[in-house]
N, C-alpha and C positions, 0 to 999 in steps of 0.2 A: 143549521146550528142555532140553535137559541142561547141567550143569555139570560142568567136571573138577575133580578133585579133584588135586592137585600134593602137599600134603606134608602130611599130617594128624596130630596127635598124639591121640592119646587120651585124653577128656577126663576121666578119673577119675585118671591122673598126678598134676593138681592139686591145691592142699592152699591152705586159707584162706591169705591171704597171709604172714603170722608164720612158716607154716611151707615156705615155698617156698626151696632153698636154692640155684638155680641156674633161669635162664629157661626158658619154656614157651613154643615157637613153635607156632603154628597158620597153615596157609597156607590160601589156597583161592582159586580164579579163576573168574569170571562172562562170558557174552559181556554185551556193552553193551544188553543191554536191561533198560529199566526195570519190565515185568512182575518181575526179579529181587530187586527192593529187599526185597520183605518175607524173603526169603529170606538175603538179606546179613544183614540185621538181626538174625534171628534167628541165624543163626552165630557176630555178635556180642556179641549177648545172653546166649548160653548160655555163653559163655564166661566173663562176667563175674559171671553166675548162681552159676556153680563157684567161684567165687573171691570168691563173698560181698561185692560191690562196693556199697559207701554205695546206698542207695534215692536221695537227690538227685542223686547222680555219677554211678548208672544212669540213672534218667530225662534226665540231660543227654547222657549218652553215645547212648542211643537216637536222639535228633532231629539231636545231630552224626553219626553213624554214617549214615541216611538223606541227610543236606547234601554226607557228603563221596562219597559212593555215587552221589548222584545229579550232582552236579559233573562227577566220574571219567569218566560215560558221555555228557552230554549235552556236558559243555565241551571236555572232554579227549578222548573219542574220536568224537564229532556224531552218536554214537547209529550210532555204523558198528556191527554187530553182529559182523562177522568182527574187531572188535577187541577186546581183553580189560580185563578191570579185576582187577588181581593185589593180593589182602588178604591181609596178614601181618600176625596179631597177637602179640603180646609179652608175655607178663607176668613180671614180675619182684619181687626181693623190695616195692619200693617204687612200680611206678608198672607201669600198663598203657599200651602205646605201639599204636595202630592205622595202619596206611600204607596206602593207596591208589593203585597205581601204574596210570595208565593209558598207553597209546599216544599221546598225542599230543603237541603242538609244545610246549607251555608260554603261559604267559601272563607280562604282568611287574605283577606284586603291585601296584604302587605306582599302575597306570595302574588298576586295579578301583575303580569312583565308591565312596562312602560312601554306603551306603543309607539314615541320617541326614540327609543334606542335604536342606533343602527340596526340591530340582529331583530328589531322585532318590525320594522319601515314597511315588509311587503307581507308581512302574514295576513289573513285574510278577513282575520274576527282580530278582538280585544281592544277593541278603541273606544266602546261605550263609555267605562264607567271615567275613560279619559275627556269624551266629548261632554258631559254631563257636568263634570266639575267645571268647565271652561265656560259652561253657556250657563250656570244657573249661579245662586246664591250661594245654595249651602245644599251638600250632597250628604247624608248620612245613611250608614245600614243598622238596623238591630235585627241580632241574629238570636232566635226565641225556638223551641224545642217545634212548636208546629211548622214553622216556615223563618224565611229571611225575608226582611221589611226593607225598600232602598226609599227613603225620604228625600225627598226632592221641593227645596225653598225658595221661593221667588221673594223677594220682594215689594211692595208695592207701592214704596215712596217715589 
């Protein structure tokens, strides 16, 4: 399986975050399968590597990085494989922004059960978009006619 590569920056541009005076975009696009994950992650990862990101706000960015990668393909695009999952990362002088833009219809936020409630404790999926707000900054979705985008904000103060 290959990946394309869409718009790459170079990852020695980068400078610990103090010294970063203008944003740093990394792109890259996967087909929908989940053999990919450790691969996304790691694209992730190195990026946050370079930029010297807190050891607790790494380890949380990792298991959200995997939540929103693996949502992207199996919710949002049913694991179609001729459909894409387009990652554009961000970093800036104050905060690292991740988006996850897949192909498909959208969902609406409000109808996703609480993986908290008694009746939802043993079901087997629906915990991402719960482990995702717990471990990062700021979780947002924009829902656009091509695809659903889940943005994912780290902080980096």
């Amino acid at each position: 399986m290959s990946v394309n590569h869409i718009f790459y920056y170079n990852y020695s541009t980068l400078r610990i975050p103090e010294l970063i005076l203008s944003e740093q975009i990394f792109t890259k696009e996967f087909p929908s399968d989940p053999d990919l994950l450790p691969e996304i992650e790691e694209f992730i990862i190195e990026i946050a590597d370079k930029i010297n990101l807190d050891k607790d706000k790494h380890n949380n960015l990792a298991i959200s990085v995997s939540e929103a990668a693996s949502n992207s393909m199996v919710h949002g695009n049913k694991l179609d494989i001729n459909k894409k999952v387009l990652i554009t990362v961000k970093v800036s002088d104050d905060h690292m922004e991740i988006i996850f833009k897949d192909e498909g219809k959208g969902f609406v936020l409000d109808k996703v059960p609480d993986p908290t409630k008694p009746e939802n404790i043993l079901k087997e999926s629906g915990r991402g978009i719960h482990i995702m707000k717990n471990f990062i900054d700021e979780l947002k979705y924009n829902f656009t006619p091509s695809g659903t985008e889940a943005i994912l904000v780290i902080r980096l103060d």
